[in-house]
N, C-alpha and C positions, 0 to 999 in steps of 0.2 A: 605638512600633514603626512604621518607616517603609515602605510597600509599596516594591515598583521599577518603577518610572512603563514606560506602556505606551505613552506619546506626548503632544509638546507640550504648551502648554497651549491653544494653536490648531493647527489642522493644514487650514484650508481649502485653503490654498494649495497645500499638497503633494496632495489630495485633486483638485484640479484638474487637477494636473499626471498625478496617477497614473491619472483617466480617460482622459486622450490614451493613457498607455502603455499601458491594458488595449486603447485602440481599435486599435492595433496589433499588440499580439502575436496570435498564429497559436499554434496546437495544437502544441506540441514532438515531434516524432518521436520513439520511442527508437533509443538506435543501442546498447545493449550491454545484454547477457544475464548474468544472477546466477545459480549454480547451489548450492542447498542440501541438502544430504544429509541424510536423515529417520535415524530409527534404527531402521528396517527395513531399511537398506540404499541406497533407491530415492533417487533427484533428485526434488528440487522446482523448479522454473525460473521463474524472470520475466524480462521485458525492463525496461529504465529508461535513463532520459537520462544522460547522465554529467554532471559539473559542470561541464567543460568548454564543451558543447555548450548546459550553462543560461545561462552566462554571454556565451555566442556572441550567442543569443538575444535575452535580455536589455540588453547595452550602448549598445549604439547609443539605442534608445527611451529609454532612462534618462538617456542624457546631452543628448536632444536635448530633454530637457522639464526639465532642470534637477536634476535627480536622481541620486544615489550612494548606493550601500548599502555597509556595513562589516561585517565579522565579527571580532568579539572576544573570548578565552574570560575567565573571571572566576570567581575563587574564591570560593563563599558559602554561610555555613554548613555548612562539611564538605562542599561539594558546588563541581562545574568547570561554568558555564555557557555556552553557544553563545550572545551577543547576537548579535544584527540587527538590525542600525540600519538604516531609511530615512532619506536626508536630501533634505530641499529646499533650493535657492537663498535661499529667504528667512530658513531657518534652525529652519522646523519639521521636524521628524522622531516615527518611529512606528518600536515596537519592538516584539522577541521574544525572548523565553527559552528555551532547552530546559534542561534538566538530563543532564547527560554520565553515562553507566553506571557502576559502579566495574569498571573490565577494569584490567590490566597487561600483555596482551599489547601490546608499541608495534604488530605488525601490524593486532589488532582494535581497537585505539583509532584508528589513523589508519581503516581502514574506516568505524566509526561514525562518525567527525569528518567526512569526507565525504559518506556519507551525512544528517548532521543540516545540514549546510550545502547542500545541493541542496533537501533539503523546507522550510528556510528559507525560502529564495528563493524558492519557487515559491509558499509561502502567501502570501508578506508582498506581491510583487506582483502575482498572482492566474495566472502562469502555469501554464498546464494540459498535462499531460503526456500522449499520449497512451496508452490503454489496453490494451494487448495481449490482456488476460484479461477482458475486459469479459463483459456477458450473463451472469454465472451459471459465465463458464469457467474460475474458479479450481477448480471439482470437477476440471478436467482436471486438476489438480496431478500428479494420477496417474491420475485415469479417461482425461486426453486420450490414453492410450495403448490405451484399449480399443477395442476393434476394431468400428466398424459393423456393427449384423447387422440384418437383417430381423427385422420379428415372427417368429417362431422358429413355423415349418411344425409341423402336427401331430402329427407322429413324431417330433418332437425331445421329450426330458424337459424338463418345466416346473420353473419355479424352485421349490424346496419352502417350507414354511410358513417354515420357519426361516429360509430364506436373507432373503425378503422382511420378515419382523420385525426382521432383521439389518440390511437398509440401509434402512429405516424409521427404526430408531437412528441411523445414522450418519447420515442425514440430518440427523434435529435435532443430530446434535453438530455435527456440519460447521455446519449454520444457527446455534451460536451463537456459535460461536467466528470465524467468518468474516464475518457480520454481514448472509451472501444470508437471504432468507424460506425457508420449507420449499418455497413453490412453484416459486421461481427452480429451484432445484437438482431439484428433482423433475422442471422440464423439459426441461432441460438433460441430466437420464440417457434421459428420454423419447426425445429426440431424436435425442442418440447412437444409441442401439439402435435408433433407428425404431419403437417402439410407441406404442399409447396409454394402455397402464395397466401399471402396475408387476407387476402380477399374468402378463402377457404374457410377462414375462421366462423365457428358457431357462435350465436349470439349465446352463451353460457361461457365458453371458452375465452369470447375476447373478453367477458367481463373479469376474469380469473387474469388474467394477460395485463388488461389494464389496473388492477390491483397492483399486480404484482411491481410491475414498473413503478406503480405511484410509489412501493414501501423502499423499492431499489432507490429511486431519486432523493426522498427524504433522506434516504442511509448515507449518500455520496455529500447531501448539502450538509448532514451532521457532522460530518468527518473532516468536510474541509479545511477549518481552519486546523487540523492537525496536520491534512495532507500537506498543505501549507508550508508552514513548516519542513517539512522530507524535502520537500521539490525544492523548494525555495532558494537560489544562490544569490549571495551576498558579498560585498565590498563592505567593511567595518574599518572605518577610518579614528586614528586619534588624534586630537589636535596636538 
């Protein structure tokens, strides 16, 4: 059984070259917004690069340190893979695999093929995209909708036991399925609402909270199996 080689059998030279190009690239803007539909109803939204603009990025530095990258798909084992080839002038190179989803829609397959060809690139040369959602603010998935309130005056109804037990839970779901800590997200509702203890919460406020959470968790369980995919490391063996 033969692996599928991850790179040269030397690669200093390309290694050389590829610290010039990290010493040049800059943080990538995004310039376009993904919008995903939960099965509650609700949008989920991120920003991202387009491929276009990675490759904008990208060309110049790679051609001025001697470097081209390829994308190829390839049949194996019952499975369509994304390579990614780096190449150097001297003729070493360093690669990547993804494995292709099984869809049939040609619209969602060309989406994925796009999308796995932007997170290519950006791993294999180290470019970094910048963050939209950073801090903890993928809860806004859906709490970003919730409404800043002050710690909630003494005549307002406090959140009740339930409601607080309730996005206590959602919390840890959100936390594991997103990959923030329980505290990232915990400060991030904090903040929104302006309190300092969950317990602070108005019964109007936690209801908006626990919303929001609920459209956040949909958003993370819809996207999984693409996240899947990104994170995913693999050994592809041929007989």
């Amino acid at each position: 059984m033969e692996e599928l080689k991850l790179q040269s059998d030397k690669i200093e030279e390309l290694v050389k070259a590829l610290v010039k190009v990290q010493g040049e690239l800059k943080t990538l803007q995004t310039n376009q917004e993904a919008r995903i539909p939960t099965r509650t109803g609700k949008e989920f939204r991120y920003k991202y690069a387009d491929l276009a603009s990675v490759w904008e990025a990208l060309r110049r530095p790679l051609t001025e340190n001697g470097l081209a990258i390829t994308q190829t798909m390839l049949p194996c084992n019952g499975n369509t893979l994304l390579i990614t080839t780096l190449y150097h002038t001297s003729g070493q190179w360093q690669r990547s695999y993804l494995p292709m989803p099984n869809e049939t829609d040609p619209q969602k397959i060309g989406s994925i093929i796009t999308y796995m060809r932007r997170y290519s690139l950006n791993s294999i040369t180290g470019l970094a995209v910048e963050d939209e959602d950073d801090d903890a603010g993928s809860v806004s998935g859906g709490a970003r909708d919730m409404h800043e309130k002050k710690e909630p005056a003494k005549e307002e109804n406090p959140a009740s036991d339930k409601q607080i037990n309730k996005i206590k839970a959602q919390i840890k779901e959100f936390s594991e399925l997103s990959g923030y800590t329980w505290e990232q997200v915990e400060k991030d509702i904090k903040k929104k609402a302006k309190i300092e203890h969950l317990n602070n919460l108005s019964k109007q406020t936690a209801s908006k909270v626990i919303e929001g959470l609920n459209t956040a968790i949909e958003a993370e369980k819809a996207m999984a199996s693409e996240n899947e995919l990104s994170r995913e490391t693999i050994t592809i063996t041929n007989q």
